[in-house]
C-alpha positions in Angstrom: -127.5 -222.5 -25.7 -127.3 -224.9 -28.1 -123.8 -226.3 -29.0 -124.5 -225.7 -33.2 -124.7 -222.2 -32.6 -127.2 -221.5 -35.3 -127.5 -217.8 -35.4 -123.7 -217.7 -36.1 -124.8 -220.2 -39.3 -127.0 -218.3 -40.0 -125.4 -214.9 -39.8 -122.8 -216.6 -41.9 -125.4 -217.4 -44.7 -126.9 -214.0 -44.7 -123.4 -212.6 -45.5 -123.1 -215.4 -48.1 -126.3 -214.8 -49.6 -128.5 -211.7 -48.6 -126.3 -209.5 -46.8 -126.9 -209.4 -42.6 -128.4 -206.4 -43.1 -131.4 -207.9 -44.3 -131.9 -210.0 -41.0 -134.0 -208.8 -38.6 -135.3 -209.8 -35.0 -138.6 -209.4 -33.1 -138.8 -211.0 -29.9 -141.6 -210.7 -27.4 -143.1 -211.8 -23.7 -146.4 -212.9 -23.9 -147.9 -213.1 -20.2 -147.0 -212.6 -16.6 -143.1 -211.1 -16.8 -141.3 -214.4 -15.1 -143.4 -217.3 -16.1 -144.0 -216.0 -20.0 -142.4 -217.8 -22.8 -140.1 -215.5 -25.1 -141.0 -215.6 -28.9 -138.6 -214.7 -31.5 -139.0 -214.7 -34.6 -136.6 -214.5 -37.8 -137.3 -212.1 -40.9 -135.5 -212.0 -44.4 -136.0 -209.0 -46.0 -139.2 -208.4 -43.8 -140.9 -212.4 -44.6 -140.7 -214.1 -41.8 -138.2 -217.7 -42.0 -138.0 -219.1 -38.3 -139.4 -218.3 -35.1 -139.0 -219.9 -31.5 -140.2 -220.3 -28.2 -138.4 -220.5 -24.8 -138.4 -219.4 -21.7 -135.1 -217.8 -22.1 -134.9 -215.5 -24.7 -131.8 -216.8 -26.5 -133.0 -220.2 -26.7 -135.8 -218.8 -28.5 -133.3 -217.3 -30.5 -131.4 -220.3 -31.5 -134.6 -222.1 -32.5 -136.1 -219.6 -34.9 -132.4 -219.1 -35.9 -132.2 -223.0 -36.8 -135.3 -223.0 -38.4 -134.3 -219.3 -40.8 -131.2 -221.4 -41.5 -132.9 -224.6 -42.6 -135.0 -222.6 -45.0 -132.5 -220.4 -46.3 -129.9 -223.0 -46.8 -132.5 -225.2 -48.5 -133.3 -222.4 -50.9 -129.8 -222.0 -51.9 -128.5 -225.0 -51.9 -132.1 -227.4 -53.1 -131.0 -229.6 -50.0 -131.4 -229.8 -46.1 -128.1 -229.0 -44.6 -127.0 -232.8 -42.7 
């Protein structure tokens, strides 16, 4: 996993923001069971924001977690966080 941790940031800046509540997952296997990339993919308030690919699913997670987290903090704040 990565070492920024990103769906804790971004769990943060839904609490900050849109309440967690509003954060959703969907995750899927595409293909034969041990050889298939995991998707996962971000919504806010059911529109999508980030989705990943990996072939562990909580890599997948962390990338369309960074990507949620890029938008949303963008949005709020009118800049990319550094």
């Amino acid at each position: 996993m990565s070492g920024d941790h990103w769906r804790l940031k971004l769990n943060n800046l839904m609490q900050a923001t849109y309440g967690v509540q509003n954060l959703r997952w969907e995750q899927y296997q595409a293909g034969p069971q041990h050889t298939a990339p995991w998707t996962a993919i971000a919504y806010i308030r059911n529109v999508e924001w980030g989705r990943g690919s990996s072939h562990i699913l909580a890599d997948a997670k962390e990338a369309a977690a960074q990507m949620a987290y890029r938008a949303l903090y963008k949005e709020v704040y009118g800049t990319y966080p550094q």
